[in-house]
VOMAR-638767 format. One line per 4 residues: number of its first residue (from 1); their letters; for each residue x, y, z of N, C-alpha, C. Coordinates in Angstrom, 3 decimals. Example, Ala and Ser with C-alpha at 12.3 -4.5 7.8 and 13.67 -1.06 7.14 Angstrom:
VOMAR-638767
1> as> 13.190:-5.690:7.800:12.300:-4.500:7.800:13.200:-3.300:7.800 | 12.850:-2.250:7.080:13.670:-1.060:7.140:12.900:0.030:7.870;
END
This chain:
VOMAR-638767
1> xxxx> 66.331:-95.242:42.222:65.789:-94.611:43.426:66.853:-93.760:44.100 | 66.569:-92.710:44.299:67.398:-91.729:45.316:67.072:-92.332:47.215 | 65.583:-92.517:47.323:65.705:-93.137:48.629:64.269:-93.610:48.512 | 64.577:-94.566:49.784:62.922:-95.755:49.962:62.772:-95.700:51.468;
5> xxxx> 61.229:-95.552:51.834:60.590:-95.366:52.886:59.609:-96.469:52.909 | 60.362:-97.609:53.772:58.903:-98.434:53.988:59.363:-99.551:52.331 | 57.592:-99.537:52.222:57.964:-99.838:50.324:57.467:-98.621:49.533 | 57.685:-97.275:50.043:57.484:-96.091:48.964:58.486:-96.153:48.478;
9> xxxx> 59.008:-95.493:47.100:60.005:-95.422:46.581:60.312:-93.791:46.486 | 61.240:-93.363:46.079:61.278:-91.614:45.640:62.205:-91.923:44.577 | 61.931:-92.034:43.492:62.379:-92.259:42.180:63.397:-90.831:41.910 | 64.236:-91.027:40.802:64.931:-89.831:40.588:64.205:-88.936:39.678;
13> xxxx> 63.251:-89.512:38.921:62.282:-88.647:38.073:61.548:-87.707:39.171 | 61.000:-88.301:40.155:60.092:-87.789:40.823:61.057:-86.558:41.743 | 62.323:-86.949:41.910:62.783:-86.158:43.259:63.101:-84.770:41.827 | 63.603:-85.192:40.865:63.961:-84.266:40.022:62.674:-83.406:39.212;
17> xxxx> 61.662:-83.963:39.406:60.081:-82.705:39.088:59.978:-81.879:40.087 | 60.477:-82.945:41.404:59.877:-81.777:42.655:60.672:-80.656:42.901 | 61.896:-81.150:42.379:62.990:-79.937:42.330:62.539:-78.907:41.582 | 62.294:-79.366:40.300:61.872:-77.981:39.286:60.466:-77.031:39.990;
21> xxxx> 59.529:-77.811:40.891:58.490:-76.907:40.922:58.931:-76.491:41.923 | 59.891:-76.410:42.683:59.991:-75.056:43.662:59.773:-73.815:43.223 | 59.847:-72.993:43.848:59.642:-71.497:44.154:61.092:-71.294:42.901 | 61.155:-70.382:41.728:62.198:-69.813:41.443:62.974:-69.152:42.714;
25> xxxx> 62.769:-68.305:43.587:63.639:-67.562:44.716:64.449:-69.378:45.293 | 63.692:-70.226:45.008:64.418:-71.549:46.138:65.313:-72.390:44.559 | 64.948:-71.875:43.422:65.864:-72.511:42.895:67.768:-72.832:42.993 | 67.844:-71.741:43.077:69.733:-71.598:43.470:69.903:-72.455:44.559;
29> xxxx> 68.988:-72.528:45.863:69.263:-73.043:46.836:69.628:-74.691:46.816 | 68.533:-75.464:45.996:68.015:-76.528:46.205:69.254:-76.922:44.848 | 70.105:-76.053:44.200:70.617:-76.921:43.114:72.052:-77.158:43.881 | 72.201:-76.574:45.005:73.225:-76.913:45.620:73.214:-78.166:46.584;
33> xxxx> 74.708:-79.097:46.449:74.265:-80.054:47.142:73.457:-80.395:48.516 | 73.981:-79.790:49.388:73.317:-79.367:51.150:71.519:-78.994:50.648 | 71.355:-78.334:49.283:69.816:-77.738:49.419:69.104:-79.057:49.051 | 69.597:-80.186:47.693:68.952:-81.453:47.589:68.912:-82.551:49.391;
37> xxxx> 69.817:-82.261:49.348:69.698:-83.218:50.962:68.602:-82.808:51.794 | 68.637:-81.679:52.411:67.624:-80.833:52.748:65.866:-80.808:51.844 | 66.144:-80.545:51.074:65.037:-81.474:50.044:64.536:-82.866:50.263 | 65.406:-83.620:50.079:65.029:-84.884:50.153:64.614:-85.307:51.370;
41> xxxx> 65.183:-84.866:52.291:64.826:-84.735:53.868:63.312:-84.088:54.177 | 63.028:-83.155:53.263:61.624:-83.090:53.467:60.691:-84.026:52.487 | 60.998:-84.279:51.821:60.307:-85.348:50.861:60.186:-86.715:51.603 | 61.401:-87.166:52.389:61.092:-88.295:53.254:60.153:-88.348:54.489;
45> xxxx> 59.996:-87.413:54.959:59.583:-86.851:56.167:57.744:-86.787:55.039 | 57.306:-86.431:54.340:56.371:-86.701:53.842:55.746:-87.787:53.592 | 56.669:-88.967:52.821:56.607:-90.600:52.759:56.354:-91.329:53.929 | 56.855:-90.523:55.042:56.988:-91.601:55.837:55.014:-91.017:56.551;
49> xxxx> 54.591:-89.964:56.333:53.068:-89.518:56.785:52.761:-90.121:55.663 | 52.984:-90.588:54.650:52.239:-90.924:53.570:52.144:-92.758:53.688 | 52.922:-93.019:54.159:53.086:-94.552:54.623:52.124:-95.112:55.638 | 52.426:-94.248:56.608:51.614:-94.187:57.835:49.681:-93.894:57.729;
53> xxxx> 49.545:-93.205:56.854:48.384:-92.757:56.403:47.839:-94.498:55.707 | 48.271:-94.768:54.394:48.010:-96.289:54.204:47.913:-96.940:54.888 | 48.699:-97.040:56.134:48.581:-98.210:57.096:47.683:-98.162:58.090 | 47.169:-96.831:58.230:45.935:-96.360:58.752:44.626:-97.048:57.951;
57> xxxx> 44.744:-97.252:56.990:43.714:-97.177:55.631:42.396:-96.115:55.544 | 43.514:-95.022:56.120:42.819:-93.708:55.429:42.129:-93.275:53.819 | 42.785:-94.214:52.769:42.643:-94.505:51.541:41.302:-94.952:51.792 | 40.646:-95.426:52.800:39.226:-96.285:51.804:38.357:-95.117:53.074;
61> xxxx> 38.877:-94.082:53.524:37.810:-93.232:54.340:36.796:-93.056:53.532 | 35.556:-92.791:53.193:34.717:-92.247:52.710:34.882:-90.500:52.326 | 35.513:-90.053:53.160:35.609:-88.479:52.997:36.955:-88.150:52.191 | 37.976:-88.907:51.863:38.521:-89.282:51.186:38.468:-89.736:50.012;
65> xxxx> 38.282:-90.455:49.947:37.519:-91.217:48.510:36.476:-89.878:47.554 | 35.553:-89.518:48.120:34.478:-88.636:47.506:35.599:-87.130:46.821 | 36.653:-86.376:48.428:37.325:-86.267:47.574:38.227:-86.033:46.280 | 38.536:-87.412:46.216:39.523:-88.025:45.290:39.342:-88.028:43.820;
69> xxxx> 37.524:-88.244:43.927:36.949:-88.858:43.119:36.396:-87.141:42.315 | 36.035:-86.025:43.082:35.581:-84.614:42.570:36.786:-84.174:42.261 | 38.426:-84.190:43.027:39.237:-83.374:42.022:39.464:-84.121:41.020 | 39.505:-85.733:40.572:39.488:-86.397:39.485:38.858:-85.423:38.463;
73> xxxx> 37.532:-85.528:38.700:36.184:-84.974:38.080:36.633:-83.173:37.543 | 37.234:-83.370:38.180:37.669:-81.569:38.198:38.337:-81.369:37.152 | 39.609:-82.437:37.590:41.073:-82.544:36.354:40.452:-83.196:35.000 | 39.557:-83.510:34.895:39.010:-84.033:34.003:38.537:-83.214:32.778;
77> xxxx> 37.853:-81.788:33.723:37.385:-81.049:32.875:38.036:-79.621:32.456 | 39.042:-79.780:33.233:40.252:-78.826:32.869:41.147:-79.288:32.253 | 41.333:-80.536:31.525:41.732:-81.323:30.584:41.117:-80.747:29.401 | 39.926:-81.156:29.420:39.030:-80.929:28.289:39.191:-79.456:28.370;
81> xxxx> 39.046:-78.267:28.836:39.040:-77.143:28.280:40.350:-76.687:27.843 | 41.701:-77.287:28.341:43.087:-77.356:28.063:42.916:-77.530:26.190 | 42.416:-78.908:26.097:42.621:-78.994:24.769:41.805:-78.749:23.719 | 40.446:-78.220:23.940:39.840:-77.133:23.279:40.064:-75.741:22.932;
85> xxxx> 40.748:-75.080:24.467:41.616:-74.294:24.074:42.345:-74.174:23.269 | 43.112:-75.283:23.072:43.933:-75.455:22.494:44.064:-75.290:20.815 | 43.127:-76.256:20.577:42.531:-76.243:19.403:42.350:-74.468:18.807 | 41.526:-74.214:19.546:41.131:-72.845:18.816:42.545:-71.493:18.881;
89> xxxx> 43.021:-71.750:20.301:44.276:-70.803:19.880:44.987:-71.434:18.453 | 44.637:-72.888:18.126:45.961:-73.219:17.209:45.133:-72.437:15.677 | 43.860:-72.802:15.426:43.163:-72.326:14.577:43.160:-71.007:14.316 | 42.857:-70.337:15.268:42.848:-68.639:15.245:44.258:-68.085:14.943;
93> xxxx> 45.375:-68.744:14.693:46.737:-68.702:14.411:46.476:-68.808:13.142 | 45.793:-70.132:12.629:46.121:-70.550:11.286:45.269:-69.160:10.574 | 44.069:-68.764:11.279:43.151:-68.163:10.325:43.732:-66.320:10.338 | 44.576:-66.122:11.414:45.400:-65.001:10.955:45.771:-64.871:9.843;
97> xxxx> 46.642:-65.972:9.466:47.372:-65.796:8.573:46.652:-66.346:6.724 | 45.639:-66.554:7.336:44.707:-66.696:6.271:43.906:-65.386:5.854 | 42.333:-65.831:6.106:41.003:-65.436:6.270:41.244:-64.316:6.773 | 42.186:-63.902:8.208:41.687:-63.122:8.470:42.878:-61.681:8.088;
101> xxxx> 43.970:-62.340:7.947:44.882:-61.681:7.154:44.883:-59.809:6.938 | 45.293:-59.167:7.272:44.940:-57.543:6.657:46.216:-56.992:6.866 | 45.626:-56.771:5.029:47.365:-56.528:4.101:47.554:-54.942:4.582 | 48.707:-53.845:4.131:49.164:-52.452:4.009:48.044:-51.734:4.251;
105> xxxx> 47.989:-52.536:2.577:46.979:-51.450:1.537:45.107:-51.051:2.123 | 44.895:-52.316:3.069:43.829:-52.199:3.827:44.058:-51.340:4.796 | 45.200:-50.844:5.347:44.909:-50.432:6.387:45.417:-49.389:5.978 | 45.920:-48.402:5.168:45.660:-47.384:4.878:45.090:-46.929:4.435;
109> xxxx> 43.535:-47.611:3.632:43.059:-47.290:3.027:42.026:-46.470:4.167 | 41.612:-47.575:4.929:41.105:-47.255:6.823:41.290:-46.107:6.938 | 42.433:-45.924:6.778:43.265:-44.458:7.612:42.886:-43.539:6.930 | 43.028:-43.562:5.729:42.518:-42.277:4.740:40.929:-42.075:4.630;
113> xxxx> 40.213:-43.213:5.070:38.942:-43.143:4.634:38.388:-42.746:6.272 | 38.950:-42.982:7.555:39.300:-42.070:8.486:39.749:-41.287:9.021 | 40.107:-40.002:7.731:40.981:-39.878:8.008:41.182:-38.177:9.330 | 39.772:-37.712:9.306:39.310:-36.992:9.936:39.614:-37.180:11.904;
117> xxxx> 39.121:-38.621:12.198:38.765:-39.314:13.296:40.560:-39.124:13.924 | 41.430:-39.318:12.941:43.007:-39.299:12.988:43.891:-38.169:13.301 | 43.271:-37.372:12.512:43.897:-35.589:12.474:43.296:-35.282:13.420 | 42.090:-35.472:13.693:41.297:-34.189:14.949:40.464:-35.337:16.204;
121> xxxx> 41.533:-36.193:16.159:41.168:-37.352:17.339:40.693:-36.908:18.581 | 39.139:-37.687:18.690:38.391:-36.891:20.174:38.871:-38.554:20.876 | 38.703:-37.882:22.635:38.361:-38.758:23.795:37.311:-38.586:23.958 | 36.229:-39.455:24.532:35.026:-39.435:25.307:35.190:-39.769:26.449;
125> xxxx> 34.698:-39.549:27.777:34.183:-39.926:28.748:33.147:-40.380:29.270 | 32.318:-41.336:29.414:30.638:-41.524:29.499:30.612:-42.825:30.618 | 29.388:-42.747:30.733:28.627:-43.879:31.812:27.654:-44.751:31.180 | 27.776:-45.920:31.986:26.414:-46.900:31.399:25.894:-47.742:32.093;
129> xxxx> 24.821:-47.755:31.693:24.082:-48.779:32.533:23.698:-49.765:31.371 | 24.355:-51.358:31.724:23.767:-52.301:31.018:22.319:-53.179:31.319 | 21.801:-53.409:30.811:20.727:-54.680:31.094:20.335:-55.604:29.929 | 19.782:-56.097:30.396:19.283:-57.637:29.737:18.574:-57.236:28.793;
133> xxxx> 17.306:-56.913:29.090:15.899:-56.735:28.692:15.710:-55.074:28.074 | 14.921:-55.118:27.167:14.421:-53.930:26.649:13.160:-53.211:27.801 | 12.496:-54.031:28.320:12.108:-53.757:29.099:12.345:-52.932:30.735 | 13.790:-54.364:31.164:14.495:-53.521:31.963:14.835:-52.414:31.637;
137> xxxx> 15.269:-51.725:30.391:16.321:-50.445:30.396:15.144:-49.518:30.183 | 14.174:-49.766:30.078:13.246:-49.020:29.847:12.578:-48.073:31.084 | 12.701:-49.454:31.997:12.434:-48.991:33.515:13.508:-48.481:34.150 | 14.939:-48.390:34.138:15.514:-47.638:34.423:15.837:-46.515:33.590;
141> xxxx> 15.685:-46.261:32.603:15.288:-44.856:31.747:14.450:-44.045:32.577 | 13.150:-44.533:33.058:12.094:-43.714:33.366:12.579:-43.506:35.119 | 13.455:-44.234:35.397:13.908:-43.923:37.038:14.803:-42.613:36.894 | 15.793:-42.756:35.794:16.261:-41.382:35.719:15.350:-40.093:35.134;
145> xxxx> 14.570:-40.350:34.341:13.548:-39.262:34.304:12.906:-38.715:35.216 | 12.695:-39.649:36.372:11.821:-39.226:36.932:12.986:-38.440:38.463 | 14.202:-38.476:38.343:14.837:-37.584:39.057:16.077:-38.181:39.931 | 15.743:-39.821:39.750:16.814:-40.643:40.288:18.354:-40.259:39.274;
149> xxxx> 19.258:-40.108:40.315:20.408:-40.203:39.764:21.401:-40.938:39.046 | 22.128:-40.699:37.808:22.255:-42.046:36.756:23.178:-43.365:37.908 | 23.834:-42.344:38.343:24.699:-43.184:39.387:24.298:-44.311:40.265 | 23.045:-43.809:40.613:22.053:-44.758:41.611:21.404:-45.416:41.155;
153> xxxx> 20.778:-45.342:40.332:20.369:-46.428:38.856:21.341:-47.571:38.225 | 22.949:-47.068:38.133:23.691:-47.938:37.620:24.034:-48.608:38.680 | 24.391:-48.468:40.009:24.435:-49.249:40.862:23.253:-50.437:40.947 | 22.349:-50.215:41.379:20.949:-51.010:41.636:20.862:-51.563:40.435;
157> xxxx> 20.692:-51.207:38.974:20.596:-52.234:38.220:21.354:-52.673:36.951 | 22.335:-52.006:36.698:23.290:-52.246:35.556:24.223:-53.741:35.799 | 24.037:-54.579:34.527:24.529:-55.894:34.917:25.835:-55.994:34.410 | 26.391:-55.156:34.056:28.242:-54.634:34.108:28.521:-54.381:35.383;
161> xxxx> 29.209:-55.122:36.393:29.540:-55.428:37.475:31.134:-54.317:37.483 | 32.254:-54.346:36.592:33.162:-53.456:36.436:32.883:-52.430:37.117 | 31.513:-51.700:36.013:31.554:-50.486:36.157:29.734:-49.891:37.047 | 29.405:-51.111:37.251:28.377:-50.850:37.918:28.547:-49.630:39.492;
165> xxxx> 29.608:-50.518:40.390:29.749:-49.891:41.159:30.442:-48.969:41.483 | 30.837:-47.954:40.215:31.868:-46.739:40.107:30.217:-45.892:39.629 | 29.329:-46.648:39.370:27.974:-45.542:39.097:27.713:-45.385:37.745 | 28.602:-46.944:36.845:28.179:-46.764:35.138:29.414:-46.084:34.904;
169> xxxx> 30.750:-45.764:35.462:31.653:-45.029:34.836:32.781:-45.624:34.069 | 33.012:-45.372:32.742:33.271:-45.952:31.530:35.087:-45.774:31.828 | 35.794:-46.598:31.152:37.423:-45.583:31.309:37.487:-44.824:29.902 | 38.067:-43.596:29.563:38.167:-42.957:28.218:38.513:-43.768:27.045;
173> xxxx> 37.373:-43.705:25.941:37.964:-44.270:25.278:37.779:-43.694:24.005 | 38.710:-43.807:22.535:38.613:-43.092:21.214:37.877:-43.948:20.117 | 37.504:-43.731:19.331:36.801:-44.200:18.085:37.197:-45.463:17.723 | 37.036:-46.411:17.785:37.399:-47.841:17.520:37.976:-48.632:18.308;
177> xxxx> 37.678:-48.026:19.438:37.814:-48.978:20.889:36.500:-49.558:21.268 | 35.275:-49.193:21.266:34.150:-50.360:21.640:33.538:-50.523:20.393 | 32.235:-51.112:20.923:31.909:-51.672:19.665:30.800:-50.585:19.028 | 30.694:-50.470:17.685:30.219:-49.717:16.801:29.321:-48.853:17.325;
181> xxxx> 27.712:-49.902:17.889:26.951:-49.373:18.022:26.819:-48.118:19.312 | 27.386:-48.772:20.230:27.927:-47.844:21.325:28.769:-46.812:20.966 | 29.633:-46.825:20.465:30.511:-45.397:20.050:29.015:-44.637:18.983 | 28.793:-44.884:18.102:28.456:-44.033:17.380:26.900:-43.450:18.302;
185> xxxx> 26.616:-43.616:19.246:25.325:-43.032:20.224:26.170:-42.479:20.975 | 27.224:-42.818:21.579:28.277:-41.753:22.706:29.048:-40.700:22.356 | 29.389:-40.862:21.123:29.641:-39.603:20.293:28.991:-38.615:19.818 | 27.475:-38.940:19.809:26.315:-38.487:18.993:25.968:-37.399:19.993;
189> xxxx> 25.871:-37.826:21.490:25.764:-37.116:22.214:26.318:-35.710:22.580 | 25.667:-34.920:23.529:26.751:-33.858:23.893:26.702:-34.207:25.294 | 27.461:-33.738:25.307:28.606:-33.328:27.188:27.160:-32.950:28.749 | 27.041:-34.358:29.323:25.995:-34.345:30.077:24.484:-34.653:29.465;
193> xxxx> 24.251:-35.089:28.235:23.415:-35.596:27.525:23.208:-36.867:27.765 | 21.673:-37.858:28.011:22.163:-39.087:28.364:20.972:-39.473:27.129 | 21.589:-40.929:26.840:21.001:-41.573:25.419:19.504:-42.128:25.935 | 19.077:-42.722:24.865:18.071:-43.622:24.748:18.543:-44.609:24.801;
197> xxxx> 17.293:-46.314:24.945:18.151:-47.369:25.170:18.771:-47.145:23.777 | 20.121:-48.041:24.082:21.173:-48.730:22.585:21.365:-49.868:22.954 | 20.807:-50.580:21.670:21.129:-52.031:21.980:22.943:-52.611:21.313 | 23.270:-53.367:21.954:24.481:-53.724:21.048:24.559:-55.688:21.562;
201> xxxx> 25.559:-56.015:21.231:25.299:-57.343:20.904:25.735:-57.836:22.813 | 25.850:-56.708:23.921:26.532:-57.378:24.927:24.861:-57.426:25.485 | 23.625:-56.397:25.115:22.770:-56.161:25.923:22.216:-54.857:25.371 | 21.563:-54.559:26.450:20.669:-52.978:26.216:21.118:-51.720:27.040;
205> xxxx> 21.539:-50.741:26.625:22.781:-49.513:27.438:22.032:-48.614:27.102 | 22.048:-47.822:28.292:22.187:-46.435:28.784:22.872:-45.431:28.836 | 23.567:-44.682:28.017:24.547:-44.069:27.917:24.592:-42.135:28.450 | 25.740:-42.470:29.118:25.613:-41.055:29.424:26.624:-40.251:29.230;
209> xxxx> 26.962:-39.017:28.450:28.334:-38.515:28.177:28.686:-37.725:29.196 | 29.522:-37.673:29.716:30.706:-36.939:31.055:31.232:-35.543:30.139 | 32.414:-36.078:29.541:33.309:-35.132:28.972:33.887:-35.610:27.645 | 34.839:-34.961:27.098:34.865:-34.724:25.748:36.371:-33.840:26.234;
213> xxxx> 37.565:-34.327:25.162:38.524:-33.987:25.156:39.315:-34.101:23.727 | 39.767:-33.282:22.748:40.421:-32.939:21.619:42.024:-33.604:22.176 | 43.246:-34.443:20.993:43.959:-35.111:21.209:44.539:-35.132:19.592 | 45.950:-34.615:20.301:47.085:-34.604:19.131:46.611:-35.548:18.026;
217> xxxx> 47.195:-34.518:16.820:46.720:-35.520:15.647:47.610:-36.917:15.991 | 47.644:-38.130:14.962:47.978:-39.330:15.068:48.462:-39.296:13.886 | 49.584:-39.590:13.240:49.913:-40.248:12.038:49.538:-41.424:11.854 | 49.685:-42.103:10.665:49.459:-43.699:9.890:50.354:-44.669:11.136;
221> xxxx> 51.758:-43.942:11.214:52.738:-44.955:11.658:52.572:-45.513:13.011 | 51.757:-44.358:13.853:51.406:-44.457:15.309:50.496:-45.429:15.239 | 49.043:-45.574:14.709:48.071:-46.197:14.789:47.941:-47.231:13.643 | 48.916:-47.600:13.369:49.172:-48.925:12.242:48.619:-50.313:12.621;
225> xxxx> 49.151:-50.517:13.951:49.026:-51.964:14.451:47.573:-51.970:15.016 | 46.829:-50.745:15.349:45.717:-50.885:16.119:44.811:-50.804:15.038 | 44.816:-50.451:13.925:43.847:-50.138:12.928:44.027:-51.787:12.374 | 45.155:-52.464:11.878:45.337:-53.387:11.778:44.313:-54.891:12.385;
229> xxxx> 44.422:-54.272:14.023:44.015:-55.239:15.108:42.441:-54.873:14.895 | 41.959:-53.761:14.541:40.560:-53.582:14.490:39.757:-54.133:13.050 | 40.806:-53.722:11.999:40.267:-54.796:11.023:40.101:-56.468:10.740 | 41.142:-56.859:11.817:41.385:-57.923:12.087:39.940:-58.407:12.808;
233> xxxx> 39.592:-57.842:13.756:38.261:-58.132:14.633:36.868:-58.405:13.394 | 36.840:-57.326:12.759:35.835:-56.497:11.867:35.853:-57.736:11.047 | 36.894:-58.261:10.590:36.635:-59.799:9.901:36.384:-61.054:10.747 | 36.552:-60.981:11.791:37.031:-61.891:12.848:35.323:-62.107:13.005;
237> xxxx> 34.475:-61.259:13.435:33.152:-61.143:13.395:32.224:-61.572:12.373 | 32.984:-61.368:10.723:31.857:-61.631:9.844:32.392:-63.201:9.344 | 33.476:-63.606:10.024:33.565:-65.393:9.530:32.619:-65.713:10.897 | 32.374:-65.486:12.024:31.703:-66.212:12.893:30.300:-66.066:12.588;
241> xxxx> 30.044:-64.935:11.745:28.822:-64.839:11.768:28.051:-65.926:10.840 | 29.252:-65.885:9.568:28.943:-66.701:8.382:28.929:-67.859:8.779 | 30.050:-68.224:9.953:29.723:-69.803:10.125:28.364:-70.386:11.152 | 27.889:-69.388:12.078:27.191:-69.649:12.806:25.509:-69.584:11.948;
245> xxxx> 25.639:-69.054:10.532:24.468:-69.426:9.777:24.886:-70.078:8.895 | 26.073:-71.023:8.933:26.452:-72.145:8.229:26.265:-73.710:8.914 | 26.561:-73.317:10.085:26.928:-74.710:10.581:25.266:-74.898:11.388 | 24.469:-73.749:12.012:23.194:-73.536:13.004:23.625:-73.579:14.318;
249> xxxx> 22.828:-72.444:14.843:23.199:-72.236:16.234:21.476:-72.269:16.807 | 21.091:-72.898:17.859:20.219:-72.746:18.635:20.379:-72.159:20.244 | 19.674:-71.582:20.628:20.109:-71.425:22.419:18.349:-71.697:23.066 | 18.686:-72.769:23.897:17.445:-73.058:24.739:17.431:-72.115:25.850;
253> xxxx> 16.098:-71.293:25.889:15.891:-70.089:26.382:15.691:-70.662:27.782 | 14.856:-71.341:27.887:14.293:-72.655:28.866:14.921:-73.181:29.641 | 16.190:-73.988:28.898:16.978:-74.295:29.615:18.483:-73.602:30.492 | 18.442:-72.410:29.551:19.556:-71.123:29.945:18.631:-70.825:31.306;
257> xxxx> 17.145:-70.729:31.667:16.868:-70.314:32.585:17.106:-71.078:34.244 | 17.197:-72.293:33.425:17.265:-73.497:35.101:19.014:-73.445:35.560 | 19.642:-72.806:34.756:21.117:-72.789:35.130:21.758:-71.836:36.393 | 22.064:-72.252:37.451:22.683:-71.422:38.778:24.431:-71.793:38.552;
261> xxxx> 24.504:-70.692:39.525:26.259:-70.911:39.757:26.233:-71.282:41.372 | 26.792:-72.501:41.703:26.923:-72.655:43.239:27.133:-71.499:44.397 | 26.326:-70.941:45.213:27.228:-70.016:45.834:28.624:-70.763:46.699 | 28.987:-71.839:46.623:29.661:-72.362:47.560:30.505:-73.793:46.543;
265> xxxx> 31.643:-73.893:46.454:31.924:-74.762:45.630:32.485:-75.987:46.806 | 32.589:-77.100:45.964:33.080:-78.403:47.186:34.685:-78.071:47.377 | 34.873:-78.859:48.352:36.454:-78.551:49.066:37.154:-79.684:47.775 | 37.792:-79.382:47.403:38.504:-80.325:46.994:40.340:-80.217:47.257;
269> xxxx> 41.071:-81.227:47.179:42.446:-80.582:46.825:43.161:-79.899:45.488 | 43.744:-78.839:46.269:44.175:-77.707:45.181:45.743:-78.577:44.767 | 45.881:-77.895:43.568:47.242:-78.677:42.738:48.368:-78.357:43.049 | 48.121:-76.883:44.469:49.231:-77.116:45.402:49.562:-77.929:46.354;
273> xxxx> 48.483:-78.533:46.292:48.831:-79.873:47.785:49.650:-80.868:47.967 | 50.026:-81.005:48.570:51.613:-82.205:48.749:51.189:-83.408:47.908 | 51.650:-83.516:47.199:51.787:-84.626:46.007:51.891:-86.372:46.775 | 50.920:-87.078:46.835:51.673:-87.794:47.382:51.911:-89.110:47.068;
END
């Protein structure tokens, strides 16, 4: 024990964690002797409200307890996503270097068999409006036909929240930055042309092209790692696909529908709170 309050103890393990989670800016301070004293001086000065609190038997409050018992509940399940996480970052490591692996020779082959997209590399600029339903995009199709502005449409109903409230406005992007189906309808387009629905796997889009900008050719050596990272995906997609009609996937439509998000979550204590 470094020091005892009452019958609390302040163990040297404990005084020496609390040291490490200071503030880096308070590290230098606190490794000096005067900064542990000073430390410990506030750590006692805590024990002794923490003593006092027991002897209260604030511990069996009801509002306390409940609580105690939801950030339990909390840490519980940020446990569990800790080591699920976990799991799959460790897997998606292993399957790099497996499965999903992409040698030289793949990715120049990419390059040459793109090799147009490379030499005479366009930017796009465009807007979108996402939705759910084929239906929905259907009805906002016919709102812009009928004279409403795409902008005011993507506000009111596009369920891309990003870019909803910029009016559907996309950031620039080149040929193998989104996903397939979307590039190849935003490209298709011309300059102020707006699409039909396109479905892609996030939803149902609205696409509208802005501008269009020509961009220094690219050599192999520049775009190595990104052609790399895109073939990497491009496989990354067809093992999930294979496993998800390997292993069966169902989604209860039914039950996806009874699901809310609290507008208001319970108070609980945050994992900055005085330890006690």
């Amino acid at each position: 024990m470094v020091a005892q309050v009452g019958n609390i103890a302040i163990t040297t393990s404990e005084f020496t964690n609390r040291l490490m989670d200071t503030p880096e800016g308070y590290q230098q301070y606190v490794a000096s002797p005067e900064g542990r004293r000073q430390f410990l001086n506030l750590m006692i000065r805590e024990k002794v409200l923490l003593y006092e609190a027991r002897q209260a038997g604030l511990q069996r409050d009801p509002s306390y307890r409940k609580a105690v018992d939801e950030f339990k509940t909390q840490w519980q399940r940020k446990l569990k996503d800790y080591q699920e996480s976990l799991l799959v970052q460790s897997y998606l490591r292993k399957l790099r270097s497996t499965e999903l692996s992409v040698t030289d020779a793949e990715v120049e082959k990419y390059y040459d068999d793109h090799r147009d997209d490379y030499q005479h590399p366009v930017e796009v600029q465009a807007s979108h409006i996402l939705l759910s339903t084929p239906e929905d995009a259907q009805k906002a199709l016919q709102r812009i036909s009928n004279g409403d502005s795409f902008e005011t449409v993507a506000k009111e109903m596009s369920k891309d929240p990003a870019t909803a409230e910029r009016g559907g406005k996309l950031n620039p992007f080149r040929r193998g930055s989104l996903v397939p189906e979307f590039e190849e309808a935003a490209f298709q387009l011309k300059v102020g042309e707006t699409s039909s629905v396109v479905k892609t796997m996030f939803g149902y889009h609205i696409i509208r092209k802005t501008g269009e900008k020509v961009l220094p050719a690219q050599s192999l050596a520049s775009v190595k790692e990104g052609i790399r990272a895109r073939l990497e995906r491009d496989k990354f997609d067809r093992w999930v696909a294979d496993k998800q009609n390997a292993i069966g996937v169902h989604v209860d439509s039914q039950a996806m529908a009874t699901v809310s998000v609290p507008s208001e979550t319970a108070a609980v204590p945050s994992e900055e709170s005085p330890k006690p």
